[in-house]
N, C-alpha and C positions, 0 to 999 in steps of 0.2 A: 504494500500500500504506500508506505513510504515513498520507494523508489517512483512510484507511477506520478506523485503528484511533483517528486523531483523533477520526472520527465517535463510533466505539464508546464513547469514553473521554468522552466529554459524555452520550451517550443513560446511559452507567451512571448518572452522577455525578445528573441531572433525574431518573432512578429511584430510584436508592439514597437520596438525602438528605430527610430529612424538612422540613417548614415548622416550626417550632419554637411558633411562635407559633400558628400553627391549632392546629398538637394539641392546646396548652396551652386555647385557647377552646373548644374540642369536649371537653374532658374536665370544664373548668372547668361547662359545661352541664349535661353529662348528669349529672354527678354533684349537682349543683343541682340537678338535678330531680326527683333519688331520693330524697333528703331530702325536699323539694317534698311530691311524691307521697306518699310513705311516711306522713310526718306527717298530712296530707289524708286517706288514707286510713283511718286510724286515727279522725281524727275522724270518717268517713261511719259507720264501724262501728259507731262507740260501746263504752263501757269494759265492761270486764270484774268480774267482781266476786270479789275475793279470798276468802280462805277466814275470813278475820276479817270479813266482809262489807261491805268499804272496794269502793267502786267507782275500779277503776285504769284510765286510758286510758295503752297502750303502755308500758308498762315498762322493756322493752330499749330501746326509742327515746328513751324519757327520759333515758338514762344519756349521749347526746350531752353534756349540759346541761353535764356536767362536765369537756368539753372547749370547747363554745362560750357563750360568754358569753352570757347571756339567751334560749337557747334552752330552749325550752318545748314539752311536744306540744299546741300550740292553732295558730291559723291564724297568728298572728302569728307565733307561734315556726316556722312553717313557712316563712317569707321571712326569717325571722334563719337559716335552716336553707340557705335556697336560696345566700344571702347567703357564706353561710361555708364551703358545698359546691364553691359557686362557683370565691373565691379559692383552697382547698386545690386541687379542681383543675387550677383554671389552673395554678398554679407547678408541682406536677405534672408535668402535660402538659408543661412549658416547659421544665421539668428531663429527662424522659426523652425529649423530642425531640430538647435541645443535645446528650444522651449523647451518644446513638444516634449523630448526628451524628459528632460526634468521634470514636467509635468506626470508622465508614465512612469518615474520611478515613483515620485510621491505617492500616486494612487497606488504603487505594488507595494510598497510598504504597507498601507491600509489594512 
């Protein structure tokens, strides 16, 4: 009997617990890659043209700028974009993995 709830008590603990650091790399990606993309996309489209008739490429995308340094909706600014999607993220990820974590140990204590 012992032993079976030994077993049990490992199978939860290899399910319940997150990798902290995958999450954080899978998050840190994809979210790079929305930016990525988003930006890219914008360029295939091409700008719009305002009602003052200023040609704008991405507007609300642009307002990134004012959170990451040197980003821009051009191609460049789309790898400062991936760059910075990146990091945010990773830490992220890395942060609601350790939570989560910490949280599941609390409750197997219980």
């Amino acid at each position: 009997m012992t032993k079976t709830r030994s077993d049990e008590e490992k199978l939860l603990q290899a399910v319940a617990f997150l990798n902290a650091k995958v999450l954080g790399l899978i998050l840190g990606i994809l979210l790079g890659l929305v930016i990525f993309i988003a930006t890219n996309w914008l360029l295939i489209k091409g700008p719009q043209v305002s009602e003052s008739g200023r040609q704008i490429v991405g507007p609300h995308l642009q307002l990134l700028s004012q959170f990451f340094i040197g980003y821009k909706v051009s191609f460049s600014g789309s790898i400062i974009g991936f760059l910075y999607g990146f990091a945010i993220g990773t830490i992220s990820g890395s942060l609601i993995g350790w939570l989560y974590n910490r949280i599941v140990n609390i409750r197997h204590r219980l």
